[in-house]
C-alpha positions in Angstrom: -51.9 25.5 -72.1 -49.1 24.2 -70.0 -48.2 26.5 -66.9 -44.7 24.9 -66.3 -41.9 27.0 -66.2 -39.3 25.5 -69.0 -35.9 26.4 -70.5 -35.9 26.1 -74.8 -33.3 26.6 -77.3 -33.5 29.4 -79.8 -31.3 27.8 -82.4 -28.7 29.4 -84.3 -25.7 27.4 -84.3 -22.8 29.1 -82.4 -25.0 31.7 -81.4 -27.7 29.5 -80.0 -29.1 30.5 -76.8 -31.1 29.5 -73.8 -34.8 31.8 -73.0 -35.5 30.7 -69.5 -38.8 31.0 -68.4 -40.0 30.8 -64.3 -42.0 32.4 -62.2 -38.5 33.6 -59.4 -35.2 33.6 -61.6 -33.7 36.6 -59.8 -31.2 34.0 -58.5 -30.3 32.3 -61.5 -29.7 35.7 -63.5 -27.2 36.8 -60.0 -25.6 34.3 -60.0 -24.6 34.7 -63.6 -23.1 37.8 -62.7 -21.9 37.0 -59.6 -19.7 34.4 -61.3 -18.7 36.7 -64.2 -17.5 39.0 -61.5 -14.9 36.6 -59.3 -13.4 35.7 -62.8 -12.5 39.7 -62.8 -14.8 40.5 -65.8 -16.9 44.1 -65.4 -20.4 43.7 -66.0 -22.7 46.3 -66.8 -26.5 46.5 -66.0 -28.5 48.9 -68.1 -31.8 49.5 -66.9 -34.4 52.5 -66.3 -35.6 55.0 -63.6 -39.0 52.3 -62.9 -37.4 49.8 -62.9 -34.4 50.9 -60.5 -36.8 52.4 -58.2 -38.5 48.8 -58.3 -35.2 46.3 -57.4 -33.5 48.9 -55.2 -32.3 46.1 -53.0 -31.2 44.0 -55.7 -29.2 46.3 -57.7 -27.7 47.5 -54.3 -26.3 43.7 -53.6 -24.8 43.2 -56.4 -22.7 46.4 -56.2 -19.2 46.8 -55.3 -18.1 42.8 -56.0 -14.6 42.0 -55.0 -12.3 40.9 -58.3 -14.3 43.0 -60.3 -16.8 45.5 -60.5 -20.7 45.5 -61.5 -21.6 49.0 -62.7 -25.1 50.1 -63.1 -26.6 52.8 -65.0 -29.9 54.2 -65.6 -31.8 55.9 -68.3 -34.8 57.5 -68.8 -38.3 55.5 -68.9 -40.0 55.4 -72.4 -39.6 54.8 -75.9 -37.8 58.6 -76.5 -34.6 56.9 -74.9 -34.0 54.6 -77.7 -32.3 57.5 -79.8 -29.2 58.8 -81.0 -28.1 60.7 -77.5 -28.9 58.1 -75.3 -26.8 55.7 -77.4 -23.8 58.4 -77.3 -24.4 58.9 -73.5 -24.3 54.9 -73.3 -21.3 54.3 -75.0 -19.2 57.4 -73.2 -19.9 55.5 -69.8 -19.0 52.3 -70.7 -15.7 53.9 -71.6 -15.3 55.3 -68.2 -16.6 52.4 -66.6 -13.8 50.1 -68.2 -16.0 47.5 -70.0 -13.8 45.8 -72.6 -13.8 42.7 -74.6 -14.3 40.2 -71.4 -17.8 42.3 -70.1 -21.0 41.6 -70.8 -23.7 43.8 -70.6 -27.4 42.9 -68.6 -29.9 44.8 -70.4 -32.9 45.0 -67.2 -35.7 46.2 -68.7 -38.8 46.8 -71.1 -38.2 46.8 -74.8 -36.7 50.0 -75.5 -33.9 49.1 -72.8 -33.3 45.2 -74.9 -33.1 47.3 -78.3 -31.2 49.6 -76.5 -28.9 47.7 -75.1 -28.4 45.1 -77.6 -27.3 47.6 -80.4 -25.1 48.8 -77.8 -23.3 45.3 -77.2 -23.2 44.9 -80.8 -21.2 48.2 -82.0 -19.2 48.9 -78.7 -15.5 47.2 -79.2 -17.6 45.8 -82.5 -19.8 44.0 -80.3 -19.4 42.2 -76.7 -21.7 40.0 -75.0 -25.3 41.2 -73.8 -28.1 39.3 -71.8 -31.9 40.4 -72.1 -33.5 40.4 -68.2 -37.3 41.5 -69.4 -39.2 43.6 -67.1 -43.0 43.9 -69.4 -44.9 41.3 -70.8 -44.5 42.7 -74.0 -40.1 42.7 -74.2 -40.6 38.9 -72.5 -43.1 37.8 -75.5 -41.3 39.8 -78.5 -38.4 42.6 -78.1 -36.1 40.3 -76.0 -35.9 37.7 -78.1 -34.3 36.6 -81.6 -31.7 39.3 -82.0 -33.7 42.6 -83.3 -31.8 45.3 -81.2 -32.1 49.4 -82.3 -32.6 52.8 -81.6 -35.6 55.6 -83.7 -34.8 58.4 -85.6 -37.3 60.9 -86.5 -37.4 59.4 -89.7 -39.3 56.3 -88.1 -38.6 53.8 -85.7 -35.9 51.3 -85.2 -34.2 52.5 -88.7 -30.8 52.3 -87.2 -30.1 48.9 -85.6 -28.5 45.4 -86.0 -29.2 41.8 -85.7 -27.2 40.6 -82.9 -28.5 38.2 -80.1 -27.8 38.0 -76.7 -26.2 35.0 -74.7 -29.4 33.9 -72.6 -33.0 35.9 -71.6 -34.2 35.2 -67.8 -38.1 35.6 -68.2 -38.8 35.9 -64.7 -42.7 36.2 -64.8 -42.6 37.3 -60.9 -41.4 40.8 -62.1 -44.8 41.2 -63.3 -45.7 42.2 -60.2 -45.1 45.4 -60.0 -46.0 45.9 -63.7 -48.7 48.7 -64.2 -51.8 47.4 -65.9 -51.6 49.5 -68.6 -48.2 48.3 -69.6 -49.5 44.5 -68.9 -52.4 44.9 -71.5 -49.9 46.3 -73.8 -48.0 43.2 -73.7 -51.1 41.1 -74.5 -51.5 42.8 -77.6 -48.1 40.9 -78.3 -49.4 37.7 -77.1 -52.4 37.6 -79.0 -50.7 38.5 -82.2 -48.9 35.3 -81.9 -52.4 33.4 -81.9 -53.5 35.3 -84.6 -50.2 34.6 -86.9 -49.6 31.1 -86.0 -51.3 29.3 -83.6 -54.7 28.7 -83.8 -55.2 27.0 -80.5 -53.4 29.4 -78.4 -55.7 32.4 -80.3 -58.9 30.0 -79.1 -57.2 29.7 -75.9 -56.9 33.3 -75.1 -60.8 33.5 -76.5 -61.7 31.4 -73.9 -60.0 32.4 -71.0 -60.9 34.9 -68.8 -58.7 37.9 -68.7 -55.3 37.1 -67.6 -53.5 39.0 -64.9 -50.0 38.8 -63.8 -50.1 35.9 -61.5 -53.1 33.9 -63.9 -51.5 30.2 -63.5 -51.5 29.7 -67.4 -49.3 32.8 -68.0 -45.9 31.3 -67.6 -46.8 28.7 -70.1 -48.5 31.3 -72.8 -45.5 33.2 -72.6 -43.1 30.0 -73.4 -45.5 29.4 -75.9 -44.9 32.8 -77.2 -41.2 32.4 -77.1 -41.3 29.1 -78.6 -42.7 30.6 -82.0 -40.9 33.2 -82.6 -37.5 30.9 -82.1 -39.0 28.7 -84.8 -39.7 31.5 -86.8 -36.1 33.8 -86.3 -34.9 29.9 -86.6 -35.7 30.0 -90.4 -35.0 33.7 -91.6 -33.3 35.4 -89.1 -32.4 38.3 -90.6 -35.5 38.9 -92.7 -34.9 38.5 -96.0 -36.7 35.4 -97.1 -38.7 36.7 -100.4 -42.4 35.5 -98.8 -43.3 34.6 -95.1 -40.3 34.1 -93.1 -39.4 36.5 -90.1 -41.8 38.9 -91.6 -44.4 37.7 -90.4 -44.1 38.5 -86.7 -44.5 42.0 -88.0 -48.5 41.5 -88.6 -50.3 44.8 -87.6 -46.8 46.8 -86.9 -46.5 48.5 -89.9 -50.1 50.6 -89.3 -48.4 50.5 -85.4 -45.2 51.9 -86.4 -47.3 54.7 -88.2 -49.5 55.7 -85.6 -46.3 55.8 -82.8 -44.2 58.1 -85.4 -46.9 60.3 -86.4 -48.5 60.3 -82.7 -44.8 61.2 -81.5 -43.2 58.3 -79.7 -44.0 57.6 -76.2 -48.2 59.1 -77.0 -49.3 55.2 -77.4 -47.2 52.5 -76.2 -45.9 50.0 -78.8 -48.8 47.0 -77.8 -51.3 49.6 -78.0 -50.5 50.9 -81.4 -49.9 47.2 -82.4 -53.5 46.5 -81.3 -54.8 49.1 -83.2 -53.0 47.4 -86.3 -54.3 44.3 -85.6 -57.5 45.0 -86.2 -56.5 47.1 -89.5 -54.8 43.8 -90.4 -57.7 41.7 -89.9 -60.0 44.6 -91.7 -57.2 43.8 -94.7 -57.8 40.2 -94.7 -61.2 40.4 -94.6 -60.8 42.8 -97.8 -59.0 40.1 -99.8 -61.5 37.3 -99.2 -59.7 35.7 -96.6 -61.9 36.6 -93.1 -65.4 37.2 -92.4 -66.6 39.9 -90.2 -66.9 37.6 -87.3 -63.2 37.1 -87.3 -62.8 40.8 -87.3 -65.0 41.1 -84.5 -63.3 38.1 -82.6 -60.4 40.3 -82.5 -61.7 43.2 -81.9 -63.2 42.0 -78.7 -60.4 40.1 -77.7 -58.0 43.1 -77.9 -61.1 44.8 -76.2 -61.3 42.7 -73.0 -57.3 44.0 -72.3 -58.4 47.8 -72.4 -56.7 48.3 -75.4 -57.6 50.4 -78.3 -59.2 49.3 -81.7 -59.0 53.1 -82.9 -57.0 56.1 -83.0 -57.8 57.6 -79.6 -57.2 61.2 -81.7 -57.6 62.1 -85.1 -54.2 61.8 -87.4 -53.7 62.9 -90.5 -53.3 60.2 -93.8 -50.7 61.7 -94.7 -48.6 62.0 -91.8 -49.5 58.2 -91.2 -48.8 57.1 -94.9 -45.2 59.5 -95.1 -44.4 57.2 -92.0 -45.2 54.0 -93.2 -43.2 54.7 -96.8 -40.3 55.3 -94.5 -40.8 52.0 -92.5 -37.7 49.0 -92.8 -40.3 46.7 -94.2 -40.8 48.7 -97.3 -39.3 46.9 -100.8 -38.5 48.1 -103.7 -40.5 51.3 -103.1 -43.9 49.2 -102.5 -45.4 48.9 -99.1 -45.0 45.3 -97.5 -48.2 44.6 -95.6 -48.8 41.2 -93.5 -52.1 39.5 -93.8 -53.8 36.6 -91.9 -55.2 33.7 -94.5 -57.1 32.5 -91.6 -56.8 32.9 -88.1 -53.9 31.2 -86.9 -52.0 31.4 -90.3 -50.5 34.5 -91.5 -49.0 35.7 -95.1 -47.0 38.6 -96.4 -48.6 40.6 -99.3 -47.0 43.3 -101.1 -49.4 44.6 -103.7 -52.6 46.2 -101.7 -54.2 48.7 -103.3 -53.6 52.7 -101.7 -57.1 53.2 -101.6 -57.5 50.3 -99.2 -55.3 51.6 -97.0 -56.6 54.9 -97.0 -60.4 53.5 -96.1 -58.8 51.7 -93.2 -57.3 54.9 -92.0 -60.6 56.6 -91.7 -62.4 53.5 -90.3 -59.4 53.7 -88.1 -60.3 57.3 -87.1 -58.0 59.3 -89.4 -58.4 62.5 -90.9 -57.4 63.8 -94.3 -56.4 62.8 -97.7 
């Protein structure tokens, strides 16, 4: 795996954008601004309590521009902030803070401020432009790019959104820094579901590799690599609706992890930790239908294992809750539960007939209680 820093194009015709990826792009990403500001436009960064506590300095510079204004606001840390309030409290301030048609919004941030954020460009004034500045491994491999932007209901998450995508992501991996390890890990659950879906060698690669750490010298090029999948992929079904495959398939393991985060209550795992935990119910599917052997299962298992992250509920949860939030999840069709499946490591596929009692054994393998 390559550890140069790179720019690559995720391709969309008129809505085509750059992902930049380096270890220092602070500059680049200010100077964006700074030039969006002395053409008069008001910019608005969006970001959260950690991470304003964490660029203090930054966000202070960039204050108070002549010809213009950059306005900063903060929300809330965690995934309860992508909800219904927040979005209301998000939209009255950038009323007061004068953001029309010519402003862009900077979402600075984890995930839950890109999803945020970008359903927030996309509905205020019927949508203005937004840039994604990730702040966690996991919103630099996944949530910041290809357009998925949303808030969660109580009937499950990210029900309420739209597919909208931003003029440019800065992937500065120096931000990782200050990045607590627990939040790293959960971001390597992204990374390897990427290797497990479609890329055999980078899956190997991670097997191979000691565990990686913010400043490990191959972690600027396993994040392009990341990147450079799931453009291909949004590339070719952007809004997910091809009938087999597609865009779906970046969704391996997320609908056991969108389960366990509604009926957990959002915020009790974080997003790559539930995902891991559904990555290893995935491969346990595969392995049901034919298509991988126990060591496979157990590859993953340890390599998910090595990060600190879990393979199992941490607390029993009850079947039902867990299966009442999976019937409610966007990836069910036509009343049947849409499940993706791995035909080898490396190479996934989207099934859609798997028998209930399957599911139900990998709940209680899982650690779930109930019928």
């Amino acid at each position: 795996m390559t550890s140069i820093a790179d720019t690559l194009q995720v391709t969309l015709g008129e809505r085509s954008y750059p992902i930049h990826v380096a270890p220092n792009l602070a500059a680049e990403w200010i100077a964006h601004i700074r030039a969006f500001v002395d053409q008069g436009r008001n910019i608005a960064i969006i970001s959260d309590e950690n991470v304003v506590r964490a660029q203090t300095t930054l966000l202070q510079a960039l204050s108070h521009r002549p010809k213009g204004a950059v306005h900063i606001h903060t929300l809330p840390p965690g995934e309860p902030t992508k909800s219904l309030a927040q979005l209301g409290h998000l939209y009255d301030w950038l009323a007061a803070s004068n953001i029309d048609r010519s402003g862009a919004l900077f979402a600075l941030g984890g995930g839950v401020i890109g999803d945020l954020v970008g359903f927030a460009a996309a509905s205020y004034l019927r949508g203005i432009d937004f840039y994604q500045v990730p702040t966690t491994l996991l919103a630099m491999v996944d949530s910041s790019v290809g357009g998925k932007t949303g808030i969660n209901i109580a009937a499950g998450k990210n029900l309420v959104g739209a597919f909208y995508q931003p003029k440019a992501v800065y992937v500065d991996t120096g931000v990782l820094a200050s990045l607590p390890e627990r939040e790293f890990s959960a971001g390597m659950a992204e990374v390897i579901k990427y290797g497990m879906l479609y890329d055999e060698a980078l899956y190997a690669h991670l097997r191979g590799s000691e565990r990686m750490r913010y400043d490990h010298e191959a972690l600027p090029g396993v994040i392009r690599r990341c990147c450079e999948i799931k453009a291909a992929i949004v590339r070719t079904d952007e809004k997910e609706i091809a009938a087999s495959g597609g865009r779906a398939l970046l969704n391996l393991g997320h609908t056991f992890a969108h389960g366990i985060e509604n009926a957990a209550g959002y915020g009790e795992y974080l997003h790559g930790e539930a995902v891991s935990i559904g990555l290893v119910m995935a491969a346990k599917l595969s392995q049901r239908m034919g298509k991988l052997q126990q060591a496979d299962v157990d590859s993953v298992a340890h390599l998910l294992d090595r990060y600190a992250l879990p393979t199992a509920l941490r607390a029993p949860l009850q079947i039902k809750d867990l299966w009442e939030a999976m019937m409610r999840d966007k990836k069910v069709r036509a009343g049947k539960l849409r499940f993706v499946a791995m035909e080898r490591l490396g190479r996934a596929m989207t099934v859609d007939d798997v028998p209930e009692e399957w599911i139900r054994e990998l709940w209680i393998e899982a650690g779930a209680v109930g019928n």
